[in-house]
C-alpha positions in Angstrom: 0.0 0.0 0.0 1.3 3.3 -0.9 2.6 5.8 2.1 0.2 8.7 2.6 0.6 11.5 0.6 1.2 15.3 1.5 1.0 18.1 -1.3 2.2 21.8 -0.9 0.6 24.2 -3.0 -1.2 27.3 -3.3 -5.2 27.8 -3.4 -5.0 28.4 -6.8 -2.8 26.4 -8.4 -4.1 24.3 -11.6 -1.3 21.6 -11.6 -1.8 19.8 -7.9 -5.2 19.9 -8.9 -4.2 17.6 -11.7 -3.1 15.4 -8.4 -5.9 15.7 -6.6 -8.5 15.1 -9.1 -6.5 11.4 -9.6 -6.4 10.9 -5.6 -10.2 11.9 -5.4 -11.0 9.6 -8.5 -9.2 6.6 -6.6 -10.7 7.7 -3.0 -7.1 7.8 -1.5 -6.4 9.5 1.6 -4.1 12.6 1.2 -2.9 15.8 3.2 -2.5 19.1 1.2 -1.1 22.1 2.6 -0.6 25.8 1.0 2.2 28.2 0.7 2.3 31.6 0.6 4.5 31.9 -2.5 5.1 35.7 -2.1 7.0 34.7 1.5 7.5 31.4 1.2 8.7 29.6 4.5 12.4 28.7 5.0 11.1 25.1 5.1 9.6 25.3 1.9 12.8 26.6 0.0 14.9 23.8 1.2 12.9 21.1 -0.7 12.0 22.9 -3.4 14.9 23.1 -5.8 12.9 25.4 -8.0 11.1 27.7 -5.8 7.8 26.5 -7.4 4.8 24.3 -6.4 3.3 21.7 -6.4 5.4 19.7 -4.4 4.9 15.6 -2.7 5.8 14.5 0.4 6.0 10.7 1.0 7.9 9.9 3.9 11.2 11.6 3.6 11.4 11.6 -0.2 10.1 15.0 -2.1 8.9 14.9 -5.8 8.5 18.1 -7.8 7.2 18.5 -11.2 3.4 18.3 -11.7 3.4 15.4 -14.8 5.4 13.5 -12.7 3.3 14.0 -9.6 0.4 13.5 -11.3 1.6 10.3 -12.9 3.6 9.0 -9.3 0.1 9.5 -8.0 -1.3 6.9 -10.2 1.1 4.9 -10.5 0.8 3.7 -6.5 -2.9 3.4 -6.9 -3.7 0.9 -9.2 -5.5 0.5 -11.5 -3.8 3.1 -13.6 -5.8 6.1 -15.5 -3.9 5.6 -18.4 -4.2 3.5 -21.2 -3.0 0.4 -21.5 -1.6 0.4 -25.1 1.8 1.9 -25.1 1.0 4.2 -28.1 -2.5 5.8 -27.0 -0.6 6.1 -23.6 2.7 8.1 -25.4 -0.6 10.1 -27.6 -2.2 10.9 -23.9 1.2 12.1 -23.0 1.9 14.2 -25.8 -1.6 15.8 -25.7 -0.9 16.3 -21.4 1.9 18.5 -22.6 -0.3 20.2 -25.3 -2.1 21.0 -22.0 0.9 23.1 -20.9 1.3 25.6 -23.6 -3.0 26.4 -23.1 -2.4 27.0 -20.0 0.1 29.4 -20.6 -2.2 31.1 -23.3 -5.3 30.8 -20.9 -3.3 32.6 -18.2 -2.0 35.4 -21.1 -5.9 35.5 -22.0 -7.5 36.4 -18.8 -4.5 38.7 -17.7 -4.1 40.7 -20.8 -3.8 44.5 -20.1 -5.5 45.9 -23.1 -8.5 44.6 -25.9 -5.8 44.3 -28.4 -4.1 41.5 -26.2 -7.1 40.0 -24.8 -8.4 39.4 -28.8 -4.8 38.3 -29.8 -4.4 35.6 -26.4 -8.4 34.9 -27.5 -7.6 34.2 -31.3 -4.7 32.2 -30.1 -6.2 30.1 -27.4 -9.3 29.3 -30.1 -6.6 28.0 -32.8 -5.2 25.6 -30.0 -8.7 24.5 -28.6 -9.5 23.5 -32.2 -6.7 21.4 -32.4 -7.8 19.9 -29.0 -11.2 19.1 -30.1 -9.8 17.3 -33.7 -8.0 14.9 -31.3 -11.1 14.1 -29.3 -12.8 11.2 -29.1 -16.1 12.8 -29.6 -17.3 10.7 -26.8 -17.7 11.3 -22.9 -13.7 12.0 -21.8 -10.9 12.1 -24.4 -10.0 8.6 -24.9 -14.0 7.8 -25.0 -16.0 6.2 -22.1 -14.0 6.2 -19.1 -11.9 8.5 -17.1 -8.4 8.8 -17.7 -5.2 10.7 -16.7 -5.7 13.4 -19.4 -8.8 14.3 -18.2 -7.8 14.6 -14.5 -5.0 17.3 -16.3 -7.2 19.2 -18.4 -9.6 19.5 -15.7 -8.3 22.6 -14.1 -7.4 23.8 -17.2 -11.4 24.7 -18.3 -12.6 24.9 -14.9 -10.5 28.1 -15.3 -11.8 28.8 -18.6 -15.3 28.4 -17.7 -14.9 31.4 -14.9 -12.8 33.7 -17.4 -15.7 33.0 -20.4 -18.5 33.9 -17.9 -16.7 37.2 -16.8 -15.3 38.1 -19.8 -18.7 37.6 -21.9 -16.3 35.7 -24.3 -17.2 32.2 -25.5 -14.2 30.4 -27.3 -15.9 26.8 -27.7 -18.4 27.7 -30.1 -17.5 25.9 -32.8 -15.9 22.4 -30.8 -18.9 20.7 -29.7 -16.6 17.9 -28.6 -14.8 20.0 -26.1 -17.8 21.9 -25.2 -19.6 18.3 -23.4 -16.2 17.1 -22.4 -16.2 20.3 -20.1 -19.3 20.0 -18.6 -18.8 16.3 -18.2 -15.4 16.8 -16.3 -16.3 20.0 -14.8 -19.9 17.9 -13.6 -17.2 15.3 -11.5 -17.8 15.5 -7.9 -13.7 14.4 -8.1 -13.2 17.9 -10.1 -15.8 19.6 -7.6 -14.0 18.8 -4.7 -10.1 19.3 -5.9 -10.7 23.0 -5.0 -11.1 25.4 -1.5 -14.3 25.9 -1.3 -13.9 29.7 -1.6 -11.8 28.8 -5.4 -14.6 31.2 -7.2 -13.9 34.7 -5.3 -10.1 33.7 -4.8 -9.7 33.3 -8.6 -12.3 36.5 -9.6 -10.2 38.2 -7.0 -6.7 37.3 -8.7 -8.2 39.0 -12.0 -9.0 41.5 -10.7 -6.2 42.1 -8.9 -4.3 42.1 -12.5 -5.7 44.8 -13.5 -6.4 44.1 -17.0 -8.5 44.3 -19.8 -10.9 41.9 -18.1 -10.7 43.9 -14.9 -12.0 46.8 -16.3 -14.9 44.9 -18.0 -15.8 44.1 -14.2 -15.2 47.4 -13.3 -17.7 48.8 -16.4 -20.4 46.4 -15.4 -19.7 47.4 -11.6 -19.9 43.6 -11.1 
């Protein structure tokens, strides 16, 4: 049986949400403790050889890197979220990684300081999203009918997106009906739910507008 787990984080973190979406999905006992990352405690930058989070504890050891947390994480608690076949498994991978570089965009997106931006990090964030629903199954989750790793990584990825759309007033999955019920079927996981503080909403509204961008002063317009 694998040791009990501890993650370090922050409240609003997308990757150890990747690993806590896989230890909900299993029903494994965790811990999971945050970090401010502004003043980080000494203890903190001693086992973080980047600075950075997400971070796991098990026993003495310390593992850093989200994919391989994430992948650690179900690797110890069979059965495994990924697929069997070597090739889909190196595909789900490769497309876990695609994952990275939306995140990046998503982040640019909803930070943006002007309209200019905000379209740009829009028009860019649509191209990749096409390219993510072309590799879809079409069916429930990305492989098809069950639940895999992927899912449990993109996840966080459009529970953010669903928050920026609805205060932004801009829609981006218009034309990819096969990511469009992908997201409501993740996003409808009590696993996904529950991989979040429960204040997540205001935290994440606050951190926008705390940027003080484009979508800030949409907010700001709309005295919302």
């Amino acid at each position: 049986m694998a040791k009990k787990m501890q993650l370090i984080s922050f409240k609003l973190c997308p990757f150890v949400q990747r690993a806590v979406i896989v230890l909900l999905y299993k029903s494994v006992e965790f811990d999971i403790s945050y970090v401010d990352l502004s003043n980080p405690p000494d203890w903190f930058k001693e086992i973080s050889p980047l600075g950075q989070v997400p971070l796991l504890k098990v026993a003495d050891e310390v593992l850093f890197e989200s994919s391989v947390i994430q992948e650690y994480v179900d690797e110890v608690t069979p059965p495994s979220l990924h697929p069997s076949d070597p090739l889909q498994k190196a595909k789900n991978r490769a497309w876990i990684s695609f994952g990275g570089e939306l995140f990046m965009l998503q982040y640019g997106w909803s930070h943006a300081k002007s309209e200019k931006v905000f379209q740009e990090k829009a028009d860019q964030l649509r191209a990749k999203f096409m390219q993510l629903e072309n590799a879809h199954s079409g069916q429930s989750y990305f492989n098809g009918k069950d639940f895999a790793l992927i899912d449990a990584a993109y996840a966080p990825l459009f529970m953010r997106y669903r928050y920026i759309s609805e205060l932004s007033g801009m829609e981006l999955l218009q034309d990819c009906p096969n990511l469009s019920r992908w997201v409501d079927n993740l996003l409808a996981l009590d696993c996904v739910q529950q991989s979040v503080v429960e204040e997540f909403e205001q935290i994440f509204k606050d951190s926008i507008v705390k940027a003080d961008g484009y979508i800030a002063k949409l907010l700001d317009d709309n005295t919302l």
